[in-house]
N, C-alpha and C positions, 0 to 999 in steps of 0.2 A: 386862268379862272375858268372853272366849266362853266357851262351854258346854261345851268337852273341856277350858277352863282352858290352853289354847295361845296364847292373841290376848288383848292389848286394843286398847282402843279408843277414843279422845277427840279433839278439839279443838283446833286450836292457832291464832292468830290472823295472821294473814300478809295486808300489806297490806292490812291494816282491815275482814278479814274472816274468820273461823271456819272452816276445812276440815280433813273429818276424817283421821283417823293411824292405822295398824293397826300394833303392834309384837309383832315376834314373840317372844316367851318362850326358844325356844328358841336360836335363832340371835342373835339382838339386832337383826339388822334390822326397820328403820320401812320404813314404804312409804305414802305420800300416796295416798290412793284418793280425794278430791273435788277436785275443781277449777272452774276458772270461776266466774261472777257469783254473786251474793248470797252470804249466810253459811250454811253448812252445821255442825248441831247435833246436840247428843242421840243421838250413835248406839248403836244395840242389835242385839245380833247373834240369828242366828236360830237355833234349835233343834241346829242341823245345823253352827253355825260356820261354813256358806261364805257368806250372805248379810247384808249390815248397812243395816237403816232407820236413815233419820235425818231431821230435820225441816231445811227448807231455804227460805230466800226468792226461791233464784235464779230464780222463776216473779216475782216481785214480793209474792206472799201467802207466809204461812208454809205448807207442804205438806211433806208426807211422800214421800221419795224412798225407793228401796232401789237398790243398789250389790254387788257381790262383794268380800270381803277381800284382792282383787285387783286393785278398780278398773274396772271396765266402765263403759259409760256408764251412771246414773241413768235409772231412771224413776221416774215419778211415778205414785201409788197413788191410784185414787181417793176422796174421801172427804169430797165434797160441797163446797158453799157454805161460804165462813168460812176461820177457820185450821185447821190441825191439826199438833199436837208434841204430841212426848214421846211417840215408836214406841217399842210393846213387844208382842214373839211370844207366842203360846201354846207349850204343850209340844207334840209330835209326838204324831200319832196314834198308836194302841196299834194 
């Protein structure tokens, strides 16, 4: 659930892969915001409700990408050697 409680946001499997879904509350519209290779997971929205991390293989390793609840392309977050899942924000600065 984002954080004004307007979105969520999960998972669905399509073609043997995990890509994430933003659906809006109020309208009832979904909207596919991942796409392409590997499985895309875990997503968690940021502070602000426009921005959603989520953990992803489409590098080959599990990494952390972030996205727009609108679908922009991914990037990828750096955060060293290894895997990294299961993205979660801090609250906004005061």
């Amino acid at each position: 659930m984002s954080p004004d409680g307007k979105l969520v946001a999960y998972t669905r499997q399509l073609g043997g892969a995990h890509k994430v879904f933003v659906y809006d509350l109020t309208s009832g519209q979904e909207t596919q915001v991942t796409s392409g290779g590997g499985s895309d997971e875990n997503p968690s929205f940021s502070p602000d409700s426009y921005f959603i991390a989520f953990s992803s293989t489409r590098s080959g390793q599990r990494k952390i990408y972030v996205t727009t609840r609108h679908g922009a392309p991914p990037v990828m977050v750096p955060t060293g050697n290894g895997p990294a899942r299961m993205p979660a924000w801090g609250p906004l600065p005061q």
